[in-house]
C-alpha positions in Angstrom: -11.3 -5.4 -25.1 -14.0 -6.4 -22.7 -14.6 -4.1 -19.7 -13.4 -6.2 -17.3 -9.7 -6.3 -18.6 -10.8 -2.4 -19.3 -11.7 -2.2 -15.3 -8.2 -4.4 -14.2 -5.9 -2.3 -16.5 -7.0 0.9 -15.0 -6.9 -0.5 -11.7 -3.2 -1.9 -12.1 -2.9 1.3 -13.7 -3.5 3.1 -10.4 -2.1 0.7 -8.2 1.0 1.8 -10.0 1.0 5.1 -9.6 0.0 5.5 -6.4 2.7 2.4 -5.1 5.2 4.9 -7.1 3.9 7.7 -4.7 4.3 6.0 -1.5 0.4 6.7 -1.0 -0.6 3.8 0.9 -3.7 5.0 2.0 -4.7 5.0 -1.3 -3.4 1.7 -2.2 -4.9 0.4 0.3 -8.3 2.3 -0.8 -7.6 0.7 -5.0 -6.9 -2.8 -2.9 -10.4 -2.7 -1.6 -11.4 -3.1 -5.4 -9.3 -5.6 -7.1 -11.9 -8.5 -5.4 -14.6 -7.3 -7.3 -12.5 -6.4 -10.1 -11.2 -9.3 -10.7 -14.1 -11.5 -10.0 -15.7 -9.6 -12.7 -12.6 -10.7 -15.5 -13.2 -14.7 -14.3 -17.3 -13.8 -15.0 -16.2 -12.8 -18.3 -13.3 -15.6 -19.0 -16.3 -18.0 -17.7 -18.3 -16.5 -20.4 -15.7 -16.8 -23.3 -15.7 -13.0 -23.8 -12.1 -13.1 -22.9 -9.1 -15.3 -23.3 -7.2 -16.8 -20.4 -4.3 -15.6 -21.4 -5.2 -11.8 -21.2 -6.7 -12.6 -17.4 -3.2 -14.2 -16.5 -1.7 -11.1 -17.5 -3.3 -9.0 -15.6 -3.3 -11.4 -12.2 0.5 -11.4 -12.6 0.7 -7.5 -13.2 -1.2 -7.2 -9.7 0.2 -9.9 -7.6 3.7 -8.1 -8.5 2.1 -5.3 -7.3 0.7 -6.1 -4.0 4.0 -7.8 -3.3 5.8 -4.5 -3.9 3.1 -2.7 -2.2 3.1 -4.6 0.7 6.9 -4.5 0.4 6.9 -0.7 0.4 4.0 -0.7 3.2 6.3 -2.6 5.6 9.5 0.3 4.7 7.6 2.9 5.7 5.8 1.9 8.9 9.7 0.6 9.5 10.2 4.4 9.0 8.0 5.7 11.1 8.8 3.5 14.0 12.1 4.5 14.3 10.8 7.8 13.9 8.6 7.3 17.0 11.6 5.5 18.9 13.5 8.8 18.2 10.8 11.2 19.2 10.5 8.7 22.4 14.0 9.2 23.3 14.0 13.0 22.7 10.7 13.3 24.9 12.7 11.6 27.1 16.3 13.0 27.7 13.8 16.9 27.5 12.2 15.6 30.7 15.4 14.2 32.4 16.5 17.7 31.8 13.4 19.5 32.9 13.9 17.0 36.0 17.9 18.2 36.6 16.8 22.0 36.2 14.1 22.2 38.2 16.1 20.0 40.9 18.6 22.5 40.6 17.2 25.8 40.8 15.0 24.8 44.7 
């Protein structure tokens, strides 16, 4: 296999596992290399050291990833802003309090 394909499997590879993992921040580290990665398959199919068929392969594998990746990005930032909506409205109601106490005990 030539090392181009070699380069894409192991990047899909990762991709995988770390999507599985919820790491974004290393997805998003692995998706700074599928550019090059892949430019590096089309240099080869160019060159007629691969087959088209093997590059197609591999461009589906990570366009289903990046759409699951983005999918699971977009959950979890979802997460985390309700998260921050519900710390919000905790700082909140603790200062209305602090604001009733301290009215209270002049």
């Amino acid at each position: 296999m030539a090392q181009a394909l070699e380069q894409l499997d192991t990047l899909i590879d990762d991709l995988r596992r770390e999507i599985t993992k919820e790491d974004w921040e290393a997805v998003t580290s692995l998706n700074g290399r599928v550019a090059s990665r892949v430019e590096a398959a089309m240099s080869e199919l160019a060159a007629g050291d691969i087959s088209a068929e093997a590059v197609e392969e591999r461009l589906t594998d990570l366009q289903a990833l990046c759409g699951q990746a983005e999918r699971g990005a977009r959950s979890a930032r979802e997460e985390i802003l309700a998260t921050l909506k519900g710390l919000n409205q905790t700082r909140s109601a603790a200062r209305s309090y602090e604001d009733i106490s301290t009215r209270r005990s002049r």
